[in-house]
C-alpha positions as CSV (number, residue, x, y, z in Angstrom):
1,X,-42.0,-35.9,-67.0
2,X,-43.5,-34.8,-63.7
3,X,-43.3,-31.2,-62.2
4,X,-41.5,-32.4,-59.1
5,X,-39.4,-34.4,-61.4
6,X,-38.2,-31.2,-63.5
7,X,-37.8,-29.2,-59.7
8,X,-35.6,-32.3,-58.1
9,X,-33.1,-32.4,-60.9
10,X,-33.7,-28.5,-61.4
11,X,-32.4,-27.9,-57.6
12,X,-29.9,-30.6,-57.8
13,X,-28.1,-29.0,-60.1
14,X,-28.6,-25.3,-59.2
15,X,-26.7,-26.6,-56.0
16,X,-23.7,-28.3,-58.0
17,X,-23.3,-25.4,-60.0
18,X,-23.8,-22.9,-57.5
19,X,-20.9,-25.1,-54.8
20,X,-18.6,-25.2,-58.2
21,X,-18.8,-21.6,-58.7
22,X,-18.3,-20.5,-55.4
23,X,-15.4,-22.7,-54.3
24,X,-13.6,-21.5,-57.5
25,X,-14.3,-17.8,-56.1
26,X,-13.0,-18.5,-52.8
27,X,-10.4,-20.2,-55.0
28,X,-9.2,-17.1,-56.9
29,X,-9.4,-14.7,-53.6
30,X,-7.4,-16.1,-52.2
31,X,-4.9,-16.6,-54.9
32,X,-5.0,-13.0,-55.3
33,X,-4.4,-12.4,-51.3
34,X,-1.5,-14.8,-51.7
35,X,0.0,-12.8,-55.0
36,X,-0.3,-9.6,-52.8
37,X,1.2,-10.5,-49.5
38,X,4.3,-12.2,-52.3
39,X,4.2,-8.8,-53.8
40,X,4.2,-7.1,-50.7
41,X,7.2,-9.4,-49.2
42,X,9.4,-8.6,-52.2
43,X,8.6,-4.5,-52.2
44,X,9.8,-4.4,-48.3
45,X,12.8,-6.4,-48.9
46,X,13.9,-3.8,-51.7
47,X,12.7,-0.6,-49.4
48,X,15.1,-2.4,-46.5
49,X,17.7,-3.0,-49.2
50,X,17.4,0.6,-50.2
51,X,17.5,2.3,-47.1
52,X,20.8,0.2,-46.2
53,X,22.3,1.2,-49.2
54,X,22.0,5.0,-48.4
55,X,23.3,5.2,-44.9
56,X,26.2,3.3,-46.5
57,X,26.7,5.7,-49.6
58,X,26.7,8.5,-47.0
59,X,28.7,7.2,-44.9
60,X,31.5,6.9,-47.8
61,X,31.0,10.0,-48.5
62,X,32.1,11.6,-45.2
63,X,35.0,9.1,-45.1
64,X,36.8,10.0,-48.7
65,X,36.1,14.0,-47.7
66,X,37.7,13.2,-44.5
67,X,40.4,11.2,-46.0
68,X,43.2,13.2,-46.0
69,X,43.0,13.7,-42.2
70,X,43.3,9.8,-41.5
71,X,46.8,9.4,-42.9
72,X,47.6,5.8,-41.4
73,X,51.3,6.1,-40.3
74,X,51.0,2.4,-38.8
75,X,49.0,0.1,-39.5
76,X,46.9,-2.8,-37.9
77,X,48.0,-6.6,-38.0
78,X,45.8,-9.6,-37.9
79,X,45.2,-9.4,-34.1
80,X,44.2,-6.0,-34.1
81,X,46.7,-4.9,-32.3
82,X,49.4,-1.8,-33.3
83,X,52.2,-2.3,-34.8
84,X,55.5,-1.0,-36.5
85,X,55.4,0.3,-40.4
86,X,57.6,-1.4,-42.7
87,X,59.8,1.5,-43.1
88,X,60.1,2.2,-38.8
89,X,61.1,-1.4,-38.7
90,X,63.7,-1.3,-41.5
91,X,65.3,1.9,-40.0
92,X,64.8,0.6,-36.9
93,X,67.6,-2.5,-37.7
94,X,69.9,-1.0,-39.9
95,X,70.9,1.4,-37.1
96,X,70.9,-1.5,-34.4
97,X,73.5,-3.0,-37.2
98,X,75.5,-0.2,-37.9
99,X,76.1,0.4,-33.6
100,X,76.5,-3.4,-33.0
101,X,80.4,-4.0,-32.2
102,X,82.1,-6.7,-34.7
103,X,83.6,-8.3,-31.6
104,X,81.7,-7.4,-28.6
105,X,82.9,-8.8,-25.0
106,X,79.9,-10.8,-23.2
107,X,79.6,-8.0,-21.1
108,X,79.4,-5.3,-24.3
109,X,77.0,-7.2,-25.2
110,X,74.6,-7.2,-22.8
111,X,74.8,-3.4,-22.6
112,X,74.1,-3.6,-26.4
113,X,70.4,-5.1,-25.9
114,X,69.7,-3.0,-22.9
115,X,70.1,0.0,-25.0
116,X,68.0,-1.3,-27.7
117,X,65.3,-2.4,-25.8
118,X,65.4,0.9,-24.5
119,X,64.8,2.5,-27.5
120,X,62.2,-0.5,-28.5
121,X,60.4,1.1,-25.1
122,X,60.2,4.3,-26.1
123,X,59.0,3.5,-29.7
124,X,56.3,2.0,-28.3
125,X,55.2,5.4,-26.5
126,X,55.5,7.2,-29.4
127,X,53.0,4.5,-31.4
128,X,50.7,4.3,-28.6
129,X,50.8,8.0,-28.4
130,X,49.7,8.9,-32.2
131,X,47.3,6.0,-32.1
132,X,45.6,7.8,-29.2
133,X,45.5,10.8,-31.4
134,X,44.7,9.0,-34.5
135,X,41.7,6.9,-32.4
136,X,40.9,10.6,-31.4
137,X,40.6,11.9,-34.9
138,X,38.7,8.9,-36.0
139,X,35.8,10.0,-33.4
140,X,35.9,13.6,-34.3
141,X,34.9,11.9,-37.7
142,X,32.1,9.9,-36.6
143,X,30.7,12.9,-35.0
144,X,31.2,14.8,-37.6
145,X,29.2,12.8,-39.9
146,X,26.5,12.6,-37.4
147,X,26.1,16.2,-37.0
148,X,26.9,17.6,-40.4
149,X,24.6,14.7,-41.9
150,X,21.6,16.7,-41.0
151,X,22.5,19.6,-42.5
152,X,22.8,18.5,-46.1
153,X,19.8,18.7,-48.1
154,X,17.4,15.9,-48.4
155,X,17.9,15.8,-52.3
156,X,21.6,14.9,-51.6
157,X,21.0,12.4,-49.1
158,X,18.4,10.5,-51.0
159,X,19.3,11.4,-54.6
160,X,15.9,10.3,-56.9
161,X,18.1,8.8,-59.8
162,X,19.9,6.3,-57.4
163,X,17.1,5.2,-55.6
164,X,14.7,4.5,-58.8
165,X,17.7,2.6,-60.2
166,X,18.9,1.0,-56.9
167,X,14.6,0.1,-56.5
168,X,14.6,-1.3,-59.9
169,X,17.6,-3.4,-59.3
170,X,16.1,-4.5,-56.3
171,X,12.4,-5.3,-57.4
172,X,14.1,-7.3,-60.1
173,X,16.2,-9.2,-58.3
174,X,12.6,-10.0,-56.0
175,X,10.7,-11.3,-59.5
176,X,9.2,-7.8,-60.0
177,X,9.2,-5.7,-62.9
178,X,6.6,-3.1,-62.5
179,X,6.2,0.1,-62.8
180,X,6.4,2.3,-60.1
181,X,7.2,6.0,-58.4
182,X,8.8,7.0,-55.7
183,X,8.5,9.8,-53.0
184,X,10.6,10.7,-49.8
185,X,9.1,12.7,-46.6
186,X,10.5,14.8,-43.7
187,X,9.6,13.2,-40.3
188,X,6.6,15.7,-40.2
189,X,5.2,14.3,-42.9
190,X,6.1,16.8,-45.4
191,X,6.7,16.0,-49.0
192,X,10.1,16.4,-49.9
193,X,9.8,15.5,-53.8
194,X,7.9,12.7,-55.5
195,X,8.8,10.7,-59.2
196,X,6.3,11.5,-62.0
197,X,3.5,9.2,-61.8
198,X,3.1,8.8,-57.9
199,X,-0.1,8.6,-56.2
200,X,-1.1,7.7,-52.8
201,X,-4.3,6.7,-53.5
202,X,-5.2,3.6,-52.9
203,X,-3.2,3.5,-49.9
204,X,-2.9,0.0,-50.1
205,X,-0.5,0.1,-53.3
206,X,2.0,2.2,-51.6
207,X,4.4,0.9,-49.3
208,X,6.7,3.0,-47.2
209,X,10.0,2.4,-45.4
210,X,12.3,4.9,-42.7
211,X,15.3,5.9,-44.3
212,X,18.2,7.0,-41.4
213,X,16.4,5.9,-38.8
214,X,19.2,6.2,-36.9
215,X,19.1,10.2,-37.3
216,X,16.9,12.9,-35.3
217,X,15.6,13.9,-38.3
218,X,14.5,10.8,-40.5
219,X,12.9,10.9,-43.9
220,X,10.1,8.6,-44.9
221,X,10.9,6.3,-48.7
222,X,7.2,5.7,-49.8
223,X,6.8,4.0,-53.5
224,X,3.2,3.1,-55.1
225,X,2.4,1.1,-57.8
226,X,0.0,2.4,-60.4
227,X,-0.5,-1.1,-62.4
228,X,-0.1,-3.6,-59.2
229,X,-4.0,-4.6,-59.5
230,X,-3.0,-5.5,-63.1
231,X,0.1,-7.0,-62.4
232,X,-1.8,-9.2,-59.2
233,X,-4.7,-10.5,-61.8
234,X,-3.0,-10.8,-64.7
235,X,-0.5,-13.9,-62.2
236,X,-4.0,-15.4,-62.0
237,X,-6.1,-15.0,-65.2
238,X,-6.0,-18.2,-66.0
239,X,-8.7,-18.8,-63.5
240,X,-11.2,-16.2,-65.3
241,X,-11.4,-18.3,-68.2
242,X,-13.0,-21.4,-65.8
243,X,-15.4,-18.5,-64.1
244,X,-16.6,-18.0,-67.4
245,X,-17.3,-21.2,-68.6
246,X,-19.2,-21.9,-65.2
247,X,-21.0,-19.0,-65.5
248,X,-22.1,-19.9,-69.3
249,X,-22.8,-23.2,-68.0
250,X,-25.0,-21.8,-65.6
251,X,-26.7,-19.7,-67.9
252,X,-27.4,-22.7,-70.4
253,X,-28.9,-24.9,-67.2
254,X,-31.3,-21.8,-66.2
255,X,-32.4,-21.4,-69.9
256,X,-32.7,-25.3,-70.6
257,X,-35.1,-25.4,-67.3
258,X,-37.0,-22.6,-68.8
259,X,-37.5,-24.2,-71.6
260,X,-38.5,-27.5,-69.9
261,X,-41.1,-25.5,-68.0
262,X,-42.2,-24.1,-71.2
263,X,-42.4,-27.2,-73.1
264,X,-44.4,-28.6,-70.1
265,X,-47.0,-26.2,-70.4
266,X,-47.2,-26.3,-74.1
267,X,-48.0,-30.2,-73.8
268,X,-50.3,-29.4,-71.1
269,X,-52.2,-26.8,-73.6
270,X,-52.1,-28.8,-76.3
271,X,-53.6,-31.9,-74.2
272,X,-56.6,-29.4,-73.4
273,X,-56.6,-28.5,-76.8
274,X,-57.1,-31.6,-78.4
275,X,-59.9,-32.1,-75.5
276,X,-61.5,-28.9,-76.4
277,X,-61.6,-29.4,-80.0
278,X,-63.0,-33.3,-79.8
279,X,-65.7,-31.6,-77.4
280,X,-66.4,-29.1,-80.0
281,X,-66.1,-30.7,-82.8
282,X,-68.5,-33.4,-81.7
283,X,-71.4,-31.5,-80.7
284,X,-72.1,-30.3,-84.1
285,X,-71.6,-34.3,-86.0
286,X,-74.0,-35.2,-83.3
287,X,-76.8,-32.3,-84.3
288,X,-76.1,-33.5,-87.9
289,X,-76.5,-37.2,-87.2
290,X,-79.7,-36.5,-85.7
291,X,-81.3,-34.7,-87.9
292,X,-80.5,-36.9,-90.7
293,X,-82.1,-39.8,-88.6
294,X,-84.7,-37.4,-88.5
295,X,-85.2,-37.3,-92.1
296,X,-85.7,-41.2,-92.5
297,X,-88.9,-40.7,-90.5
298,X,-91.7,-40.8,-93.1
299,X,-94.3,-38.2,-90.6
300,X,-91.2,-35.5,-90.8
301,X,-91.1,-35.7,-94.9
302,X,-94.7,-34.7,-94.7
303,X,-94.4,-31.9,-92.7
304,X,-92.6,-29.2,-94.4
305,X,-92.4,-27.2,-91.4
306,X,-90.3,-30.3,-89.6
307,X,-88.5,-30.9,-92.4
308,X,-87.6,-26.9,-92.6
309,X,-86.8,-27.0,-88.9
310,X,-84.0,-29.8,-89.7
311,X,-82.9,-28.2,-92.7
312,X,-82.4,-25.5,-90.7
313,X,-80.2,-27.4,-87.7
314,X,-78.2,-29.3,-90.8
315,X,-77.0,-25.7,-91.8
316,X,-76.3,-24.2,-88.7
317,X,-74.6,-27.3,-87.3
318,X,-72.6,-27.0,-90.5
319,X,-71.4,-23.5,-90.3
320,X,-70.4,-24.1,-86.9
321,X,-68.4,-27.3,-88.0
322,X,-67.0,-26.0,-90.9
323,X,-65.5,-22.7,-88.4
324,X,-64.4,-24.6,-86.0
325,X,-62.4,-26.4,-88.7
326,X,-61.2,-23.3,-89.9
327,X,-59.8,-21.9,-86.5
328,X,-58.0,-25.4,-86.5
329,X,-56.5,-25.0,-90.6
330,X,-55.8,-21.1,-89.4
331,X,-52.6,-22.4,-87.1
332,X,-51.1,-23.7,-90.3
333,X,-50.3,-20.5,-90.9
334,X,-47.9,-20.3,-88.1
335,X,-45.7,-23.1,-90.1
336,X,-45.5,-21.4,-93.5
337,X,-47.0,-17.9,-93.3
338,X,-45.1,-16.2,-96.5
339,X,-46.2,-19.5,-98.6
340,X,-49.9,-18.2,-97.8
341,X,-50.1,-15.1,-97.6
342,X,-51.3,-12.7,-100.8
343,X,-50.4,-9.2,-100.5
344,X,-52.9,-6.8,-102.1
345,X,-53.3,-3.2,-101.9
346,X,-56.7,-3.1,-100.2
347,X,-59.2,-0.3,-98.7
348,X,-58.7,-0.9,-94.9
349,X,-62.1,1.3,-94.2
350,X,-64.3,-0.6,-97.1
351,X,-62.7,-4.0,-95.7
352,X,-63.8,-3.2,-92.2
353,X,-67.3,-1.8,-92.9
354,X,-68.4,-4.8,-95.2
355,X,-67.3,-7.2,-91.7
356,X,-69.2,-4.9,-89.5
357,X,-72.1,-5.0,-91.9
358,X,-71.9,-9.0,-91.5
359,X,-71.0,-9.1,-88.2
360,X,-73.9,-6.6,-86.9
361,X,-76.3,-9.2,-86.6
362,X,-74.6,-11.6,-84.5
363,X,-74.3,-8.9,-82.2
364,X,-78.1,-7.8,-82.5
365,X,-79.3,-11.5,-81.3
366,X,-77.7,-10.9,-77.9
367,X,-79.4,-7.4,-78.2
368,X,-76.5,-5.4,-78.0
369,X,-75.3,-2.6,-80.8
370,X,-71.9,-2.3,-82.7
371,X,-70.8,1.3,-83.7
372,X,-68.5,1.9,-86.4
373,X,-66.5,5.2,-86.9
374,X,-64.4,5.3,-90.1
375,X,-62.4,8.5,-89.1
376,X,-58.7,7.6,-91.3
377,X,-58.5,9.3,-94.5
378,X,-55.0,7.3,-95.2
379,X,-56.8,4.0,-95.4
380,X,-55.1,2.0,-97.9
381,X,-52.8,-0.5,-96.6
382,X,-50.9,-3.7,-98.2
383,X,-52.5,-7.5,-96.4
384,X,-53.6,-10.3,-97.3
385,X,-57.5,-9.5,-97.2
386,X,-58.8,-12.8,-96.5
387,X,-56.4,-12.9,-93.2
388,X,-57.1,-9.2,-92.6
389,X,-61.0,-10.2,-92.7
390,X,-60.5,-12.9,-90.0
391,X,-58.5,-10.4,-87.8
392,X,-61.4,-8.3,-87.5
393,X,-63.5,-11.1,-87.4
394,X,-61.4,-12.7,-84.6
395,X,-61.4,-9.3,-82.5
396,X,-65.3,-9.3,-82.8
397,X,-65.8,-13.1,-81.9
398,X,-63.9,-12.3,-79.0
399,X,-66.1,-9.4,-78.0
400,X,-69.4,-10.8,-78.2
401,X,-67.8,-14.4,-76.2
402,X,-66.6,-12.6,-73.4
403,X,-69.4,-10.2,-72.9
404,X,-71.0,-9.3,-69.6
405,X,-74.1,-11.2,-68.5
406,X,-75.5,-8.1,-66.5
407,X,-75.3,-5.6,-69.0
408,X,-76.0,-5.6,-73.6
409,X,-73.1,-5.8,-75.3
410,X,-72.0,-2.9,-76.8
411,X,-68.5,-2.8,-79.7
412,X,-67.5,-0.1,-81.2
413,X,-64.8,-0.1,-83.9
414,X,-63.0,2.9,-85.1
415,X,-60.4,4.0,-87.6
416,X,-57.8,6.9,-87.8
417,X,-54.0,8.3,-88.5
418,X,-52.1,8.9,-85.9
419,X,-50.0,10.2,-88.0
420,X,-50.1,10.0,-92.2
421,X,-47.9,6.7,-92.7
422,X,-50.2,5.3,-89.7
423,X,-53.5,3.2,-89.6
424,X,-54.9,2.6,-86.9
425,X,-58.2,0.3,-85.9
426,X,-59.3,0.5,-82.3
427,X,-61.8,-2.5,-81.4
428,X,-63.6,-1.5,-77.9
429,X,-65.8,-3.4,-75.9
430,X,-67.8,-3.4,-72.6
431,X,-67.0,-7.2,-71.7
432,X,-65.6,-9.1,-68.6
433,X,-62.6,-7.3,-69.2
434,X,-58.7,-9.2,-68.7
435,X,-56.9,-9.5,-65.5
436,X,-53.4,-7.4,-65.0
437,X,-51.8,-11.0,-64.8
438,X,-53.2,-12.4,-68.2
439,X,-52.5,-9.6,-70.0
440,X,-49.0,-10.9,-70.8
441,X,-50.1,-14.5,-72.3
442,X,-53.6,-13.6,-74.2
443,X,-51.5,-13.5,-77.8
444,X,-49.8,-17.6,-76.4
445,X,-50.8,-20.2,-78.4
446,X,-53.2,-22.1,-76.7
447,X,-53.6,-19.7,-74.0
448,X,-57.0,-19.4,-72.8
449,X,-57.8,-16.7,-70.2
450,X,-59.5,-18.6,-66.6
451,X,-63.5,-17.5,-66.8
452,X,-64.3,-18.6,-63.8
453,X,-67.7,-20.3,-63.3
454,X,-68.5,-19.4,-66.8
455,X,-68.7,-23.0,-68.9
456,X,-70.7,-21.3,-72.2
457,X,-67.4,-20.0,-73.6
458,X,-65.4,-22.2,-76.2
459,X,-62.7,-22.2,-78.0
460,X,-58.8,-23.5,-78.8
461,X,-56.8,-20.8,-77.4
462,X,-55.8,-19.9,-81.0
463,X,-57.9,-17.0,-82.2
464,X,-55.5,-13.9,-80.5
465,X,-52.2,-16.0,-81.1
466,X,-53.3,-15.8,-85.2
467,X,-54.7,-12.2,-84.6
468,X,-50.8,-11.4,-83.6
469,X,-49.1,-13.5,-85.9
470,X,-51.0,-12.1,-89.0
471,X,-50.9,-8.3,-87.7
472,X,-46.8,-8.9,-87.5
473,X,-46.8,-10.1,-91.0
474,X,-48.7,-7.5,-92.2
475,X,-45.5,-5.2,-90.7
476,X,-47.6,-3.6,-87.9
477,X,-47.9,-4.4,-84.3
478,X,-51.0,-5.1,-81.3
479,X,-52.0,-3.9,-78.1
480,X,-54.4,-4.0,-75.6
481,X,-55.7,-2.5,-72.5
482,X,-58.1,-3.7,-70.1
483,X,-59.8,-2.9,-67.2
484,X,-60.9,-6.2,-65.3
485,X,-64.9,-6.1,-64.8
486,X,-65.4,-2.8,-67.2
487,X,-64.1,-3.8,-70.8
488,X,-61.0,-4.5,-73.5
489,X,-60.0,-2.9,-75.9
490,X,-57.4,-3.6,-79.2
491,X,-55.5,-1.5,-80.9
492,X,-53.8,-2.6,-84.4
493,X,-51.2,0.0,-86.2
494,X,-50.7,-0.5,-90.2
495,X,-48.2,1.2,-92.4
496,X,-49.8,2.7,-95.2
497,X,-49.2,2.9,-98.2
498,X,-48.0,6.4,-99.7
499,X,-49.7,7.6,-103.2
């Protein structure tokens, strides 16, 4: 699959996912701004309720002290309008009986009703009288409630029992059963008390509400809502758990592109890797081919310096086969390491001074020098020593490849403990050095670091990925450091092993 391909589908989908995720945001904001303003609906409606409730519980109370002064000696009828008590009335027409002649003339009876309308007139004066006075009274009551309203104390005229109860009554009746606290302020803002658990802070969970507005001097009925943010998310959690799985699915795209990426460059190194290794592989079967045609000819039999020359080419062009084989067989070791691997208790300074002595004259033909300071006195460590050979060997291969055309080459490989369960081997060279931004990948399989115009250096990409992979089995761990243009150097740690 194509680059573009991988980016097309890779940018399609970021965009699907990305829409998804953020309609379901926008999604759960505003379910949560629609849970509030609900919330906040149904706490006003029980602050009105509340405040209601008081005037009217005050008001009572005025009216049953005052009670005994409003001593209804009439009453009203369905009009509205005053009339006669049941007991005026009755008296009223047992003495209009009683005075009534058994046989009245015509005339006596005339005078009869003119006297009691008379007295029905004058009745009437006296009712319309004390309902003057009782209307009067009535007023002196209202006033006095308004005055003497003000002068009881706050705690009295908003008791903290009955408005928590009468709140909670209310909030249920609105769907809400949450906790909350209540406080109640003088119109200057003063506190008057406040419930345990009240806190002002975030101002948005408290709501307030006037409370005898009506009054000169009103008092302020705040209530706040320590657990509302839980209460508003928990009415829509059961959007979090389709967040999550976007997000998840998100994260599983991201990492399957990176991995499509990755897979893509490992079939791209492994295409020059097979292209490298046919290129090495047949340069030294061609040397060999040759020089056995060589040996057919009769004139080259008889001349043993010819023949000594192609005896000569037949076991170089060997040695190089049979290593480049070797750096090939070395990455089966990345399959089934522990099924290879034979740990011995080996000298780490006698192992390293027997490659050096082997490896000094490689070095030598280019006319450089390789230095070797054993300074550990902990030396023994547990490896494989035939891996533990090719690590050095590897290191030093390295070195002399990617040496400095301007300048000998000069190695230098040293020993020492850090500390005394430490062994440490320091390979330094004077090479082309590594780039900041190659640093990272040198230890990839199939990695090879860009050399620019330089076509003399060959290889698989192999040799630091099995340095890496060996030094981690053998429990330790790799560095390097490298200044671009001056030189590299590697640095392997080893536990040791205690006597």
């Amino acid at each position: 699959m194509k680059k573009s391909t991988i980016w097309l589908l890779a940018i399609v989908m970021a965009i699907t996912i990305g829409a998804l995720l953020y309609f379901q945001i926008i999604y759960l904001e505003r379910m949560v701004k629609m849970r509030e303003e609900q919330f906040s609906g149904s706490v006003m409606r029980s602050l009105y309720a509340t405040s209601g409730y008081l005037e009217r519980q005050e008001t009572l109370h005025f009216l049953e002290q005052d009670a005994n002064v409003l001593e209804n000696s009439f009453y009203i009828d369905e009009t509205g309008a005053p009339t006669l008590s049941a007991e005026e009335e009755g008296s009223l027409l047992m003495e209009a009986r009683q005075k009534r002649p058994k046989k009245v003339s015509p005339r006596g009876y005339g005078e009869a009703n003119q006297d009691l309308s008379r007295r029905y007139q004058t009745l009437r004066e006296v009712i319309r009288t004390q309902y003057l006075y009782q209307k009067g009274l009535l007023n002196e009551v209202i006033l006095t409630i308004l005055r003497d309203a003000e002068s009881r104390p706050a705690i009295e005229r908003a008791d903290s029992t009955m408005i928590k109860s009468y709140l909670r009554t209310e909030l249920a009746n609105n769907g809400l059963n949450v906790p909350f606290a209540v406080a109640v302020f003088d119109s200057r803002g003063n506190e008057v008390y406040e419930t345990p658990g009240y806190e002002s802070k975030p101002a948005n969970d408290v709501y307030s509400q006037l409370v005898f507005p009506n009054s000169s001097n009103p008092y302020q009925l705040s209530i706040s809502f320590p657990t509302k943010r839980k209460y508003i998310f928990s009415s829509v959690r059961f959007i979090i758990p389709t967040l999550a799985f976007t997000l998840i699915l998100l994260v599983v795209f991201v990492y399957t592109i990176i991995l499509a990426f990755r897979q893509k460059r490992l079939s791209e190194m492994k295409t020059d890797f097979i292209n490298n290794m046919t290129h090495e592989l047949k340069t030294p079967i061609s040397s060999v081919s040759l020089a056995a045609q060589m040996l057919v000819d009769p004139s080259v039999l008889k001349s043993p310096s010819s023949l000594q020359h192609i005896s000569q080419i037949i076991t170089d062009e060997s040695k190089r086969l049979r290593f480049q084989v070797e750096k090939v067989l070395q990455m089966s070791v990345f399959d089934d390491s522990t099924a290879l691997l034979k740990f011995t208790a080996i000298d780490a300074n006698v192992v390293i001074a027997n490659v050096v002595s082997t490896f000094k004259i490689k070095v030598e033909r280019f006319g450089g020098t390789l230095g070797c300071e054993l300074n550990a006195e902990s030396s023994r460590v547990s490896v494989d020593e035939m891996q533990f050979t090719n690590v050095i060997f590897n290191l030093l291969d390295n070195a002399v490849k990617y040496r400095r055309e301007d300048v000998d080459p000069r190695l230098e490989i040293t020993t020492s403990n850090p500390d005394p369960s430490t062994f440490e081997i320091r390979v330094n060279d004077n090479g082309i050095g590594i780039k900041r931004d190659n640093l990272k990948r040198i230890f990839d399989k199939f990695y090879r670091v860009n050399t620019g115009n330089r076509h003399d250096v060959k290889g698989f990409g192999l040799g630091l990925a099995y340095v890496r992979k060996m030094v981690t089995l053998f429990h330790g761990s790799i560095t390097v450091e490298s200044d671009f243009g001056e030189g590299t150097t590697f640095i392997i740690t080893l536990p040791t092993i205690q006597e």
